[in-house]
Biopython code that builds the backbone (N, CA, C, O; Angstrom):
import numpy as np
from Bio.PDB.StructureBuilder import StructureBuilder

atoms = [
    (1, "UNK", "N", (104.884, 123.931, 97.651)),
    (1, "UNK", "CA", (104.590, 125.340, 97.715)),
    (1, "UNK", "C", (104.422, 125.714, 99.170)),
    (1, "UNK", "O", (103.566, 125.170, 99.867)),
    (2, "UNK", "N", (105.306, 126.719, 99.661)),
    (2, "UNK", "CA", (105.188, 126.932, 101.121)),
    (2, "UNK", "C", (104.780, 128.211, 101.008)),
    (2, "UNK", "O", (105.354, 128.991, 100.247)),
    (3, "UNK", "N", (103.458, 128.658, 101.960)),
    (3, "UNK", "CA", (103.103, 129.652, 102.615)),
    (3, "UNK", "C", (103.919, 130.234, 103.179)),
    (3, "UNK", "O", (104.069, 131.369, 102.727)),
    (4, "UNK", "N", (104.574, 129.974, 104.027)),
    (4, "UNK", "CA", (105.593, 130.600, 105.429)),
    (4, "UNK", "C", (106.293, 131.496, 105.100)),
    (4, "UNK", "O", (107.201, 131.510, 104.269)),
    (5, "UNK", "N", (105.801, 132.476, 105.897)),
    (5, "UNK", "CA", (106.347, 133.739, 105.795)),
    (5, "UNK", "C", (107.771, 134.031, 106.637)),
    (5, "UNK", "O", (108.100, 133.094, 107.364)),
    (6, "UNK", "N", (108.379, 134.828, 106.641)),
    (6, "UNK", "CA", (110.112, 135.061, 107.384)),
    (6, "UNK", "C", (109.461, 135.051, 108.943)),
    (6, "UNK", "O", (108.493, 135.589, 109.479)),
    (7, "UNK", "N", (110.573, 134.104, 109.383)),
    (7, "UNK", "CA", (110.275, 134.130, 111.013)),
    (7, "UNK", "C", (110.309, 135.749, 111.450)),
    (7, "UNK", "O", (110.619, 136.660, 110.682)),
    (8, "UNK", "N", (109.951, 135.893, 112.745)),
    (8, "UNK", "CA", (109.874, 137.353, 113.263)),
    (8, "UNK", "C", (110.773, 137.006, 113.865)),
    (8, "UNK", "O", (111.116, 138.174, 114.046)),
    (9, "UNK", "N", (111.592, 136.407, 114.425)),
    (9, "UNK", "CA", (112.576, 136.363, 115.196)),
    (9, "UNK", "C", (114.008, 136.878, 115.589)),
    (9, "UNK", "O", (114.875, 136.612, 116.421)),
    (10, "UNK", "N", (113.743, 138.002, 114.264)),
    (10, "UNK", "CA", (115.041, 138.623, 113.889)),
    (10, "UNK", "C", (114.247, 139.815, 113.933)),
    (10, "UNK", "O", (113.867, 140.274, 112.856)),
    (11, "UNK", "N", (113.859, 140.526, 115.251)),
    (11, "UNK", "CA", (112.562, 141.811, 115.037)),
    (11, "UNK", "C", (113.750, 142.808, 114.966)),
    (11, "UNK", "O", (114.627, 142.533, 115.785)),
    (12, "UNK", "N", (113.921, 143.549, 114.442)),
    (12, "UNK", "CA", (114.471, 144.770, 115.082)),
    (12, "UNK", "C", (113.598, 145.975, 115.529)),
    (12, "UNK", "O", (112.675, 146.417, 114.844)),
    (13, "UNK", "N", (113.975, 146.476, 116.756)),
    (13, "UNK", "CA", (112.863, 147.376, 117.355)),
    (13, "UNK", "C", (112.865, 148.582, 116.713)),
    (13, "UNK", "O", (111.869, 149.302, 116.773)),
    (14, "UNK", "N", (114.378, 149.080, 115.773)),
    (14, "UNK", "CA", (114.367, 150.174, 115.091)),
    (14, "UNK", "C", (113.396, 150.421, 113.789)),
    (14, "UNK", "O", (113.123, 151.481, 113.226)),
    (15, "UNK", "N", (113.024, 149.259, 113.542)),
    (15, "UNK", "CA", (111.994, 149.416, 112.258)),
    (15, "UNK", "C", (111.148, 150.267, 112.664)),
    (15, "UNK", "O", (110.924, 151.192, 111.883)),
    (16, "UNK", "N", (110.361, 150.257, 114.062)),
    (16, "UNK", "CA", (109.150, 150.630, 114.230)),
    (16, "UNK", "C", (108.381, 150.315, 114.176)),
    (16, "UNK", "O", (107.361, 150.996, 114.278)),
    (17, "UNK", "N", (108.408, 149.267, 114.012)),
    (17, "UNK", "CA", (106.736, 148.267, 113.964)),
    (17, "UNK", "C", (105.998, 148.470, 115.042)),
    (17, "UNK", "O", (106.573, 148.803, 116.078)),
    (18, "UNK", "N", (104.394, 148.293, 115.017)),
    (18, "UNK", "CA", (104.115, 148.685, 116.264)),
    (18, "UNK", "C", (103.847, 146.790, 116.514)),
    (18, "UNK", "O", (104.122, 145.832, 115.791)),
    (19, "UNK", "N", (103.208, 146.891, 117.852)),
    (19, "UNK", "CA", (102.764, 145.399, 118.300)),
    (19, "UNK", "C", (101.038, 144.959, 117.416)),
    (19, "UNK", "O", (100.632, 143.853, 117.058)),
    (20, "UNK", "N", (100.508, 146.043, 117.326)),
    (20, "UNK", "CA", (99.388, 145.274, 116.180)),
    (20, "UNK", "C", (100.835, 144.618, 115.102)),
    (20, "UNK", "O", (101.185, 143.458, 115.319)),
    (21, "UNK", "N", (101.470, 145.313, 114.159)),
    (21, "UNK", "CA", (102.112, 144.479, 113.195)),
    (21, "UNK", "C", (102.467, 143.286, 113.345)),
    (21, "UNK", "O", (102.167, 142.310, 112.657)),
    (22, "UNK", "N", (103.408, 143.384, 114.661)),
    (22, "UNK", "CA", (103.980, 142.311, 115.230)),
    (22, "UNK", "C", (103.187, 141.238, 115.300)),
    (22, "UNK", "O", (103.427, 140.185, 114.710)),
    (23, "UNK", "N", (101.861, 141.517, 116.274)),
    (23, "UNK", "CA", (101.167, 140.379, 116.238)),
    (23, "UNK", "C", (100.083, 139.640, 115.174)),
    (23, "UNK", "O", (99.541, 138.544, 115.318)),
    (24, "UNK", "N", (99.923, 140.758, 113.872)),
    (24, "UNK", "CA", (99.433, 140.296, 112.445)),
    (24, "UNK", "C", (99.986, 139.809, 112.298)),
    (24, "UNK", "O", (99.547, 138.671, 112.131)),
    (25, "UNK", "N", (102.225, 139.994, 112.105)),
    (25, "UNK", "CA", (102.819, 139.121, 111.111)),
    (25, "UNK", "C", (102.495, 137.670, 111.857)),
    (25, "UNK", "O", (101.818, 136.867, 111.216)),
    (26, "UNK", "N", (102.895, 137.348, 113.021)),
    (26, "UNK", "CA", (102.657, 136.317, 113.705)),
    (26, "UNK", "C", (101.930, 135.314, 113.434)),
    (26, "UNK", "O", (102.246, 134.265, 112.872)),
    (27, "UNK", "N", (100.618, 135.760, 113.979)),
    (27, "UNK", "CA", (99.511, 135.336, 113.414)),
    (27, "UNK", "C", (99.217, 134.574, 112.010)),
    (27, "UNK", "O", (98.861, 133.403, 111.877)),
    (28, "UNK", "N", (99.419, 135.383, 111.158)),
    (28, "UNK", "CA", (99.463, 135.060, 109.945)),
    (28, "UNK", "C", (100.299, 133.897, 109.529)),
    (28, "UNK", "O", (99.924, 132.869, 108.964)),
    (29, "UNK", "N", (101.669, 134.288, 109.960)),
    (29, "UNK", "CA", (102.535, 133.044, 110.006)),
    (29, "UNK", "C", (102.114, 131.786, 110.411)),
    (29, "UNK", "O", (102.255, 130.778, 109.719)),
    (30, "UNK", "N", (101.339, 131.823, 112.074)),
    (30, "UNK", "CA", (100.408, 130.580, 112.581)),
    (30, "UNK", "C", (99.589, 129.503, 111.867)),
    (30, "UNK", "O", (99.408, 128.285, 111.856)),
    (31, "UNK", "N", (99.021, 131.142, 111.013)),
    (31, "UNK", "CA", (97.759, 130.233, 110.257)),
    (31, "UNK", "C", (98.221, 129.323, 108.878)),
    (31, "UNK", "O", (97.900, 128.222, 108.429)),
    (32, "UNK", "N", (99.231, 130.503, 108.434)),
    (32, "UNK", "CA", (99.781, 129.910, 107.180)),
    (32, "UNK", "C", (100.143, 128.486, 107.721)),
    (32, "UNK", "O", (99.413, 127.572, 107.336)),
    (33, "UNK", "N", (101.192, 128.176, 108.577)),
    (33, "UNK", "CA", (101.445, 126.651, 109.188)),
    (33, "UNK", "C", (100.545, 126.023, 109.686)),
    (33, "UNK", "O", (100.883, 124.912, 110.096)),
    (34, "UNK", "N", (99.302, 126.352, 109.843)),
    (34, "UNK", "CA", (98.010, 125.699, 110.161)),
    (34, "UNK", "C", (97.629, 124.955, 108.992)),
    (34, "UNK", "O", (97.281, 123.776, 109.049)),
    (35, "UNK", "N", (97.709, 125.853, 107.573)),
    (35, "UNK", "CA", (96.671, 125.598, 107.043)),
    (35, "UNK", "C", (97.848, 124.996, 105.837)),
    (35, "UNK", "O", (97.691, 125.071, 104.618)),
    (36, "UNK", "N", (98.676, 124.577, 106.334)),
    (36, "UNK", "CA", (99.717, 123.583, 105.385)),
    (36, "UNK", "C", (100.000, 122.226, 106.060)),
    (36, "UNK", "O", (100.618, 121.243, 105.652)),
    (37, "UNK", "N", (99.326, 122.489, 107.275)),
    (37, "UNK", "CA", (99.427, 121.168, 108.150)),
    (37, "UNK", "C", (98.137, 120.513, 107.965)),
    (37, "UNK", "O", (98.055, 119.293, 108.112)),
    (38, "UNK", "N", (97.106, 121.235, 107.647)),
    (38, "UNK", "CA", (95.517, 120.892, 107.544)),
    (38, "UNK", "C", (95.436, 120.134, 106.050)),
    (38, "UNK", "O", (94.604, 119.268, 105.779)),
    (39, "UNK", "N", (96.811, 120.800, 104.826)),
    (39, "UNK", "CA", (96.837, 120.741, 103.510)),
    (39, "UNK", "C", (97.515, 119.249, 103.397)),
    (39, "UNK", "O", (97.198, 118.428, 102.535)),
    (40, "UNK", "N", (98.429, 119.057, 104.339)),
    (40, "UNK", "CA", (98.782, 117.816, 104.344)),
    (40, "UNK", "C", (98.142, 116.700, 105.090)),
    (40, "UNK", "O", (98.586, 115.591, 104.792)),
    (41, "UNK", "N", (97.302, 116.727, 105.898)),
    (41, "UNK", "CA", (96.423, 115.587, 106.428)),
    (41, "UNK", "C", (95.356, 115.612, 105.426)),
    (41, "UNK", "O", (94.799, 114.515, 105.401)),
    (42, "UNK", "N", (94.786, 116.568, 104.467)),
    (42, "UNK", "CA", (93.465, 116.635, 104.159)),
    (42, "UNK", "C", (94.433, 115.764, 102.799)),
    (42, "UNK", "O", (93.665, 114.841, 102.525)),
    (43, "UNK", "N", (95.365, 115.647, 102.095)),
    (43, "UNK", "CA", (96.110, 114.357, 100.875)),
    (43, "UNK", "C", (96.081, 113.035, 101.677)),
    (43, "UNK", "O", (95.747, 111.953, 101.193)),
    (44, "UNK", "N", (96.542, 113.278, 103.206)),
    (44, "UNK", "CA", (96.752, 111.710, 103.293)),
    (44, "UNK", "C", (95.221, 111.130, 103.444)),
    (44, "UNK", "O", (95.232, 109.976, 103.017)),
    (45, "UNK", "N", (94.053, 111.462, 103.842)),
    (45, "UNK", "CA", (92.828, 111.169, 103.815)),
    (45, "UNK", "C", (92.532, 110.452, 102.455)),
    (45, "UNK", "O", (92.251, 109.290, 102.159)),
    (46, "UNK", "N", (92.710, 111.619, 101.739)),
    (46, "UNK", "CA", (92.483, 111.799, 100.263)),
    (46, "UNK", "C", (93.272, 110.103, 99.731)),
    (46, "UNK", "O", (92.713, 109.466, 98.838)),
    (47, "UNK", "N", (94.489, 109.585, 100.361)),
    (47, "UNK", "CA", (95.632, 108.350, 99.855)),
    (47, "UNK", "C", (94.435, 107.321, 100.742)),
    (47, "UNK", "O", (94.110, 106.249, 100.232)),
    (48, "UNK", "N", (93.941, 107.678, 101.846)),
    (48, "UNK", "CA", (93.126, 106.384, 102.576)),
    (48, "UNK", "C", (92.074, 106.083, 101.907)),
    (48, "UNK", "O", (91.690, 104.915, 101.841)),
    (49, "UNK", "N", (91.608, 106.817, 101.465)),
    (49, "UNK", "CA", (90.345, 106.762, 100.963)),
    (49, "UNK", "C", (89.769, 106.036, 99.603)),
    (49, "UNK", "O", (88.727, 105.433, 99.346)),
    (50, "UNK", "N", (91.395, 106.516, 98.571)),
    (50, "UNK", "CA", (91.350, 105.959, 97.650)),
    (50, "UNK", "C", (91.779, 104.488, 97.389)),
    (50, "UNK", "O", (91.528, 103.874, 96.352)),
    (51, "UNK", "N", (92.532, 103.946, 98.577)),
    (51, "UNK", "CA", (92.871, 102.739, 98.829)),
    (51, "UNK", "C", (92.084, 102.007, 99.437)),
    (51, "UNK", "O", (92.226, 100.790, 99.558)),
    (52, "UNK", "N", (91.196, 102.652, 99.870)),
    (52, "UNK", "CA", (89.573, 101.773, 100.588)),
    (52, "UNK", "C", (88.693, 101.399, 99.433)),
    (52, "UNK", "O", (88.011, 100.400, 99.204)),
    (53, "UNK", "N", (88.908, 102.457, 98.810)),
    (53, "UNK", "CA", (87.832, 102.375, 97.382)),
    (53, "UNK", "C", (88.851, 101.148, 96.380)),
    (53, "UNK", "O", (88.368, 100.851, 95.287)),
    (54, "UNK", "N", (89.713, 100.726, 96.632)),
    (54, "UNK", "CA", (90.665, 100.027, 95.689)),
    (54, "UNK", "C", (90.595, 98.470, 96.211)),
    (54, "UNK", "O", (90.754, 97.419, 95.589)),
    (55, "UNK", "N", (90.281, 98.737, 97.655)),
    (55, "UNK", "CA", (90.367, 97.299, 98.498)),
    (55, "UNK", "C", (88.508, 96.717, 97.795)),
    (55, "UNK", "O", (88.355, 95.736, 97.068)),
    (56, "UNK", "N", (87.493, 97.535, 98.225)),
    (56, "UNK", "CA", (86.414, 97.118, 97.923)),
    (56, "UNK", "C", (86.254, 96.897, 95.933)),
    (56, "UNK", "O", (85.488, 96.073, 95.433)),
    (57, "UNK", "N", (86.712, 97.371, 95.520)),
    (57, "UNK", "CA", (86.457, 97.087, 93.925)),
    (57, "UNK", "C", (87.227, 95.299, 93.623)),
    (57, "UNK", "O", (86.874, 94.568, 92.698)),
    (58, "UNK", "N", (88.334, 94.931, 94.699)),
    (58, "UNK", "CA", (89.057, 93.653, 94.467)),
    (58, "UNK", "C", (87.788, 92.843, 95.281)),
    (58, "UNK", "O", (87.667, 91.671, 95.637)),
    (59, "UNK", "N", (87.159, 93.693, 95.367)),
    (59, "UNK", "CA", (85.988, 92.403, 96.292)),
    (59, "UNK", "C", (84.695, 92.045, 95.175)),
    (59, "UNK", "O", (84.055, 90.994, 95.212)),
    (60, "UNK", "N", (84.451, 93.240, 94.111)),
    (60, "UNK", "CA", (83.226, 93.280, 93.755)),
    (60, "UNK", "C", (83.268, 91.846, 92.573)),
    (60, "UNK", "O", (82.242, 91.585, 91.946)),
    (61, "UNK", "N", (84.365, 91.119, 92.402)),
    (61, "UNK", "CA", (83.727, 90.018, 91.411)),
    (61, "UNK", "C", (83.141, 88.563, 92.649)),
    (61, "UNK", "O", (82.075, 87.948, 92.648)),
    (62, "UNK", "N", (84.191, 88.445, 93.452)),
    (62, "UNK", "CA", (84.357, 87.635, 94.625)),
    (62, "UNK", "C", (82.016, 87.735, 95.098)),
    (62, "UNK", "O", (81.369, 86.785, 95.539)),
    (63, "UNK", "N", (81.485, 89.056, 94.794)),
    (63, "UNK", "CA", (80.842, 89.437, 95.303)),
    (63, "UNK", "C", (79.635, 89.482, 94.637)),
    (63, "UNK", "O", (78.526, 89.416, 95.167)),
    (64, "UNK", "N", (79.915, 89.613, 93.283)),
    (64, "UNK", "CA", (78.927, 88.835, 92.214)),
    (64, "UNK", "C", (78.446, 87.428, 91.998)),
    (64, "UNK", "O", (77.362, 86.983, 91.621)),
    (65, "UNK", "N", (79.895, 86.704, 92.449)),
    (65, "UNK", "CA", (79.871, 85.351, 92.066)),
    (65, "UNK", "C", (78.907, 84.771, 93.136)),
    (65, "UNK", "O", (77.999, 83.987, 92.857)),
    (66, "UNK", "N", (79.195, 85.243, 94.434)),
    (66, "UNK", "CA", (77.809, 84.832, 95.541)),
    (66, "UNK", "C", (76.566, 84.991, 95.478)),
    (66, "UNK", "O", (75.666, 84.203, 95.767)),
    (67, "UNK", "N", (76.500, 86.700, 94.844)),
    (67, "UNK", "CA", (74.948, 87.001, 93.904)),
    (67, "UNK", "C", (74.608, 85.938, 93.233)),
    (67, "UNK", "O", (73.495, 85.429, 93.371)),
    (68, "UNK", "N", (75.565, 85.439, 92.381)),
    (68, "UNK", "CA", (74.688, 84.301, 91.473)),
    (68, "UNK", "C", (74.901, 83.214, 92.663)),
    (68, "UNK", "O", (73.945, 83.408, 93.414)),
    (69, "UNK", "N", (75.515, 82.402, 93.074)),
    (69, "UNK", "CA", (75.748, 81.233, 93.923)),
    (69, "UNK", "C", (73.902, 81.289, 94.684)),
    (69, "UNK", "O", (72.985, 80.480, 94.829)),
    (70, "UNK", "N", (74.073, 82.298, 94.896)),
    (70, "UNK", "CA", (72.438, 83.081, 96.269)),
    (70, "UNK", "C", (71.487, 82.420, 95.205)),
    (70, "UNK", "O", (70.935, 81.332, 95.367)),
    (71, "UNK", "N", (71.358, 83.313, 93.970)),
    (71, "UNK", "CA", (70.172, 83.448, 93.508)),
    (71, "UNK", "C", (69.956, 81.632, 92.612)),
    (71, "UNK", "O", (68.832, 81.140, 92.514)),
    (72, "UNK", "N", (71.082, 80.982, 92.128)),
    (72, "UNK", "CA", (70.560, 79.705, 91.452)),
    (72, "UNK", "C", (70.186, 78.894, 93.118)),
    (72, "UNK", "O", (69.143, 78.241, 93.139)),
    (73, "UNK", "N", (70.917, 78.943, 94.273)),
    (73, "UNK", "CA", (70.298, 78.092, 95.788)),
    (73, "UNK", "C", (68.394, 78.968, 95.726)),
    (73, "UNK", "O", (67.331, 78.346, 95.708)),
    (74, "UNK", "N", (68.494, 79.831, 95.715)),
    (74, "UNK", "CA", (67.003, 80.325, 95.485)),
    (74, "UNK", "C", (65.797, 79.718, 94.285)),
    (74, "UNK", "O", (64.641, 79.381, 94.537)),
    (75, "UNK", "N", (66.320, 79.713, 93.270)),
    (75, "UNK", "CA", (65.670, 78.905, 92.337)),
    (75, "UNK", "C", (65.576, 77.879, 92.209)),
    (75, "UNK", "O", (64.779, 77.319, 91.456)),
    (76, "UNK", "N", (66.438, 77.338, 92.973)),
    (76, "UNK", "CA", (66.947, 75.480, 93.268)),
    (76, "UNK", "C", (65.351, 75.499, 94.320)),
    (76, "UNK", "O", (64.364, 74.988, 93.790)),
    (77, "UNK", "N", (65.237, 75.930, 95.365)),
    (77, "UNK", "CA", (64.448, 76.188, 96.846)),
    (77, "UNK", "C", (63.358, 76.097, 96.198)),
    (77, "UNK", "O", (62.841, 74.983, 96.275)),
    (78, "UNK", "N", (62.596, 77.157, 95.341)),
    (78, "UNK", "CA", (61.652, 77.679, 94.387)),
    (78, "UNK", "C", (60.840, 76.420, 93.674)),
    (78, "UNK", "O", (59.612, 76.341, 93.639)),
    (79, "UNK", "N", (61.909, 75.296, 93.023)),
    (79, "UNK", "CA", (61.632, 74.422, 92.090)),
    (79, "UNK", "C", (61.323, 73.142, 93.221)),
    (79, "UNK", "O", (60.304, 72.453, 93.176)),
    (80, "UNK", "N", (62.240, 73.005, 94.070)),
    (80, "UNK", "CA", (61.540, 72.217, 94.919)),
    (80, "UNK", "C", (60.427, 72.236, 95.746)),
    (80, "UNK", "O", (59.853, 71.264, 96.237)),
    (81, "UNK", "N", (60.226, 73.135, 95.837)),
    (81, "UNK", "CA", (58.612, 73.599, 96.639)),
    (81, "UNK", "C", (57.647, 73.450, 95.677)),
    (81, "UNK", "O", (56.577, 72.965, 96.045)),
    (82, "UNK", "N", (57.850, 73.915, 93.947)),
    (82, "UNK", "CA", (56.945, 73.727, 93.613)),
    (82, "UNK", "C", (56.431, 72.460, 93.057)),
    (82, "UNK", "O", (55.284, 72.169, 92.717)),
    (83, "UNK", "N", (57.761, 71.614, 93.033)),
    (83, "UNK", "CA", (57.289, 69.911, 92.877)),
    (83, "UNK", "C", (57.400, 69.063, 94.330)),
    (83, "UNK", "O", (57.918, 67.947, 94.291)),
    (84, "UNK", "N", (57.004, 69.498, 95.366)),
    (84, "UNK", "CA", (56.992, 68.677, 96.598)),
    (84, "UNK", "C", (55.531, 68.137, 96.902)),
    (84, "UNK", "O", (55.313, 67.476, 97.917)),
    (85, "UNK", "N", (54.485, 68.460, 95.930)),
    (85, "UNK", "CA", (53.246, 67.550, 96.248)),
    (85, "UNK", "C", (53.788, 66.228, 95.250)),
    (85, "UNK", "O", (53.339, 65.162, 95.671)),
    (86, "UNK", "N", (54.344, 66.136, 94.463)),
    (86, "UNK", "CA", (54.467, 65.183, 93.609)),
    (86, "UNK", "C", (54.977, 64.026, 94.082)),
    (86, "UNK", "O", (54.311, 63.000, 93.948)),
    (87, "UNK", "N", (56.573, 63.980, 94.882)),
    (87, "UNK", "CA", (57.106, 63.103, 95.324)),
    (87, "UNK", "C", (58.279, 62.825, 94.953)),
    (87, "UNK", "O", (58.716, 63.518, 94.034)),
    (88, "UNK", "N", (59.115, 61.817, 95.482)),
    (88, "UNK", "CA", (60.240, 61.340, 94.789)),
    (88, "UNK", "C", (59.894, 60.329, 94.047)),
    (88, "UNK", "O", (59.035, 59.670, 94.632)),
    (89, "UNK", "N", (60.234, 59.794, 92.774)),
    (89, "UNK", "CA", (59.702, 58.172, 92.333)),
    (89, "UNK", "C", (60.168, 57.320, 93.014)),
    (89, "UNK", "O", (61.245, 57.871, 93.244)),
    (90, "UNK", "N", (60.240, 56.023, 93.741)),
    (90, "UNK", "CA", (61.334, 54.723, 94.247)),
    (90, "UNK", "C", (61.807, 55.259, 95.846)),
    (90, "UNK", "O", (62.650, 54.776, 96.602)),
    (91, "UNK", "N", (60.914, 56.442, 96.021)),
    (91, "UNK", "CA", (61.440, 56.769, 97.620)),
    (91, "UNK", "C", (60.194, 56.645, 98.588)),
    (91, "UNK", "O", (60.042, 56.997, 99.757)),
    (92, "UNK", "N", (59.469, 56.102, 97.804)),
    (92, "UNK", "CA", (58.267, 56.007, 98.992)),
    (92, "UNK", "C", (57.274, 57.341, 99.526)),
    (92, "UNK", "O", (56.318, 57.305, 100.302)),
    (93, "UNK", "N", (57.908, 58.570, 98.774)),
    (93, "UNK", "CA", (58.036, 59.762, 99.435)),
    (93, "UNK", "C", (56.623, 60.663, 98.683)),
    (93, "UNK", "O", (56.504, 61.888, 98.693)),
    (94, "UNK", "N", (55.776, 59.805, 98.144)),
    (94, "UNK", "CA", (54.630, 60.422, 97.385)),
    (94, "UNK", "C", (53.518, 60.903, 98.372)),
    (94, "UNK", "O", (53.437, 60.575, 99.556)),
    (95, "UNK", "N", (52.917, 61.497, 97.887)),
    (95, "UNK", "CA", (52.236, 62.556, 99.195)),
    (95, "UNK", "C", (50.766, 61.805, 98.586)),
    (95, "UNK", "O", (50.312, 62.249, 97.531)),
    (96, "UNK", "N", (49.997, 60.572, 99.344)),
    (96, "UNK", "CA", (48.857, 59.660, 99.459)),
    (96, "UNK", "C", (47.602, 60.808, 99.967)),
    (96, "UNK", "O", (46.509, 60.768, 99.402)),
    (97, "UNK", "N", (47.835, 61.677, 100.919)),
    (97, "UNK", "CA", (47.005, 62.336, 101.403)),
    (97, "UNK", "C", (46.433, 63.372, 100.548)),
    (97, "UNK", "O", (45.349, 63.900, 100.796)),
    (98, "UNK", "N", (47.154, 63.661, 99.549)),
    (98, "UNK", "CA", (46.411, 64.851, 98.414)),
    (98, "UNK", "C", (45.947, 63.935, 97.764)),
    (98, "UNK", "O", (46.244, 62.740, 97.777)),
    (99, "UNK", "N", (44.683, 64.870, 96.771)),
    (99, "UNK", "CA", (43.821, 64.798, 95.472)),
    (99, "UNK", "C", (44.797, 64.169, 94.552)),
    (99, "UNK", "O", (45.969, 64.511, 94.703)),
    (100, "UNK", "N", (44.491, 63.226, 93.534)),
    (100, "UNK", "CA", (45.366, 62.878, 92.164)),
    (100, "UNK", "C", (44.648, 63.713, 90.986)),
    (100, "UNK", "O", (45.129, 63.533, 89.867)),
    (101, "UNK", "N", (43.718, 64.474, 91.077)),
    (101, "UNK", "CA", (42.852, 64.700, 89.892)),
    (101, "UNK", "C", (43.832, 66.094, 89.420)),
    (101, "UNK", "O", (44.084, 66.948, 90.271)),
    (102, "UNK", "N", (44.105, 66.166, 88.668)),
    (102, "UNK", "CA", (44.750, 67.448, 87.956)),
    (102, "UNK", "C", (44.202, 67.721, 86.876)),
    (102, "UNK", "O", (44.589, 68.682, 86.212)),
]
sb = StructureBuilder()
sb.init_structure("model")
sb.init_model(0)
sb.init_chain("A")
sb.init_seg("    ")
for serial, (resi, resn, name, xyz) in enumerate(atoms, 1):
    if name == "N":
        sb.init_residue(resn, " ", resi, " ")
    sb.init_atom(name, np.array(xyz, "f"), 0.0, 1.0, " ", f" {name:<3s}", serial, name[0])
structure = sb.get_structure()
């Protein structure tokens, strides 16, 4: 769908137009090609944008799977801290300096 109005370039001076006309039709013409040039960068944005949003959604399982990878190394961390007064059995690694009374 094109805005663009008939070039002025074919003025004839017999019409009578005055120079306000002249320089409305002009004008107008300007903007109309402004605002079809503005109409076509503001789609290709619109094509980047949606292909950014297309790149990050191929990431979001890749991106879960680390969520969990994170959170069982966290609970792994968790479980060992909370049995590190105890010891290893056969490693020598029993902690002599704490209480035995539980």
């Amino acid at each position: 769908m094109s805005l663009s109005r008939p070039s002025m370039a074919a003025f004839d001076p017999a019409t009578n137009e005055s120079f306000f006309d002249r320089e409305k039709e002009r004008l107008i013409e300007e903007i109309s090609s402004n605002f079809e040039e503005v109409m076509t960068h503001t789609n290709v944005l619109n094509r980047k944008l949606e292909e950014v949003y297309g790149v990050g959604k191929e990431f979001k399982t890749v991106a879960a799977l680390w969520g969990k990878f994170n959170e069982f190394i966290r609970n792994q961390q968790t479980e060992l801290a909370a049995s590190a007064d105890v010891g290893v059995p056969g490693t020598g690694g029993a902690n002599f300096g704490m209480s035995t009374t539980r």
